[in-house]
N, C-alpha and C positions, 0 to 999 in steps of 0.2 A: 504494500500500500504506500502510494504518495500524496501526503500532506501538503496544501498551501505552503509556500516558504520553503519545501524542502528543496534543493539545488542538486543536480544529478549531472556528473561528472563520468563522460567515458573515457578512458585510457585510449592511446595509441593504435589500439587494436581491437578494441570495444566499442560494444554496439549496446544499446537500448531500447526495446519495443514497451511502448507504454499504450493500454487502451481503457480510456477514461469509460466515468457512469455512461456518456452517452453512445458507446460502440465508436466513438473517434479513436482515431489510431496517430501516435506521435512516434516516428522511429529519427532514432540520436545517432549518428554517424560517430565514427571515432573523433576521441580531441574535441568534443565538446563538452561545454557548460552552459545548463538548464535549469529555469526556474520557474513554477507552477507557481503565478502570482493568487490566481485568482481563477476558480474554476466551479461550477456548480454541482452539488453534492445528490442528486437526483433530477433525474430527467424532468419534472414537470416544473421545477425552478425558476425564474424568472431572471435570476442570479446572472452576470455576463463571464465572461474569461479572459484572462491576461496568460500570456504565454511569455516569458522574457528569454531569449533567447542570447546569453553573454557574449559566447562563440561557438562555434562550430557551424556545423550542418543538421538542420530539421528536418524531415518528410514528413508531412502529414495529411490524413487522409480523414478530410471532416466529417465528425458524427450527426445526429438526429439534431441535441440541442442547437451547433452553431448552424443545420440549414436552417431551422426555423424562428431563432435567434439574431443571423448575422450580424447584423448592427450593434449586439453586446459582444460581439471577441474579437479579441484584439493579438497580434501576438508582433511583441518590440524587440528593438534589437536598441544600439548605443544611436545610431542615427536617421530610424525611421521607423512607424508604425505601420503594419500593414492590417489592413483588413477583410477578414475573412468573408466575401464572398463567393465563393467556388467550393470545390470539395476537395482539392488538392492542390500543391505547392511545396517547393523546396525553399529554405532559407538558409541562408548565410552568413555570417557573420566576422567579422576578423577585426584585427588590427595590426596596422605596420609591418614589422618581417613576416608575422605569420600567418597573412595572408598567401592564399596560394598563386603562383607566380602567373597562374594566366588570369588571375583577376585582377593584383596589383599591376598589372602591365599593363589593360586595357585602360585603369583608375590614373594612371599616372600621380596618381598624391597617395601623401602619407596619414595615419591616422588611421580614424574608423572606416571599415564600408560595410556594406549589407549589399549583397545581391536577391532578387527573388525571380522565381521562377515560375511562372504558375503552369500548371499542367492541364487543369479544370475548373471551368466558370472562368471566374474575375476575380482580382484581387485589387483594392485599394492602399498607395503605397503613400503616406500622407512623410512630407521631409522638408527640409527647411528651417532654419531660425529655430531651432530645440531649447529649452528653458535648459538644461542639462542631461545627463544621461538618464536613462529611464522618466523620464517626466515629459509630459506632453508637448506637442509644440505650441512657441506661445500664438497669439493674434498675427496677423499681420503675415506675416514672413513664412510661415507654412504654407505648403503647397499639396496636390492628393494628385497623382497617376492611378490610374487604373489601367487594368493590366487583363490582355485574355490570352487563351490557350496557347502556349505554345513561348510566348513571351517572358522576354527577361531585363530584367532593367536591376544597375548598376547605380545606388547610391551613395557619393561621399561623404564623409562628415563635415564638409564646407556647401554643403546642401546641392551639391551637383548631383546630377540623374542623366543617365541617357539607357536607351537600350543598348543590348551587347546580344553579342552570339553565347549560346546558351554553352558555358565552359565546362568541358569534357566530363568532368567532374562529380556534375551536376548531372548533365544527363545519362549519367549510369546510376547515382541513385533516383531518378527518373521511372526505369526501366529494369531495374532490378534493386526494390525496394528494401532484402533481408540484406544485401551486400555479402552473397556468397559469391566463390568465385564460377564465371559465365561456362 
C-alpha cells in the first residue's frame, strides 16, 4: 500500500507498477522519484489527484476516477503541470547532466525540463512564470498547450516549449510498457 506523501524511489534497474483505487495504472521506469501528492481513496470520491513526478520516467494509463474527473488530476513535475485528459502518456522529468542526452541536446539549456508524450486523448501542458517548484503557476505569465496522440513537446525551466521528435526512449516505454527486454 501507498500512502499520500509517501515518495517511491526506483534504483538503476528498477521498475515500479503501481494501480490505484480507480484501476489506473502508474509504471516508474528506472532512476526515478515519485510522489503520491494527493489521490482519492475510493472510487465514488469527488477528491482530485496530484501526481508529482521529481525525476525520472512515468507511464500511465488513466483509471475510471480521472476519465470522469479530468479536470481534478493533475500530475507536476519542477517546471510544468500537465493535465490529465487522455488515458495515456509518458513523463519526464530531469535536471542538468542527468538529463538524457537526446533531450538535453534538442533543450539546449541547462536546468529543469519535462518532456511529455501523450499517447491517448489530450493532454494539457500548463508552463511558464512558476511561483517555484511544485506550486502553481502564478497569473499572468503561464501558459496551457494541449497536446494529442502521438505528440511531444519539450518544456524548459525558463518556460520555453516546443514540440520534438518523440526521443527513443520514450517511445519504447510507449510500446513496451513492463520494460522487458523486446
Amino acid at each position: 500500500a501507498v500512502d499520500p506523501g509517501d515518495r517511491i524511489v526506483t534504483g538503476t534497474n528498477g521498475m515500479a507498477q503501481l494501480t490505484m483505487v480507480d484501476q489506473a495504472r502508474l509504471s516508474l521506469r528506472p532512476s526515478t522519484q515519485f510522489v503520491i501528492e494527493a489521490y482519492p481513496d475510493r472510487r465514488e470520491s469527488e477528491q482530485g489527484g496530484v501526481l508529482n513526478l521529481i525525476k525520472g520516467t512515468l507511464r500511465t494509463f488513466t483509471g475510471l476516477l480521472a476519465s470522469a474527473n479530468r479536470e481534478r488530476f493533475v500530475m507536476k513535475t519542477r517546471v510544468a503541470t500537465v493535465g490529465i485528459r487522455g488515458s495515456g502518456n509518458i513523463l519526464y522529468a530531469c535536471e542538468d547532466k542527468e538529463c538524457d542526452e537526446s533531450v538535453s541536446g534538442i533543450a539546449h539549456a541547462e536546468g529543469a525540463l519535462t518532456v511529455n508524450h501523450t499517447i491517448e486523448g489530450s493532454h494539457a501542458i500548463t508552463f511558464g512564470d512558476f511561483a517555484g517548484p511544485g506550486l502553481p503557476p502564478q497569473q499572468g505569465g503561464a501558459q496551457t498547450l494541449i497536446t494529442g496522440p502521438g505528440q511531444t513537446v519539450l518544456v524548459t525551466g525558463k518556460g520555453d516549449v516546443k514540440y520534438i521528435p518523440t526521443p527513443q526512449f520514450m517511445a519504447d516505454a510507449a510500446t513496451n510498457p513492463t520494460g522487458a527486454a523486446k
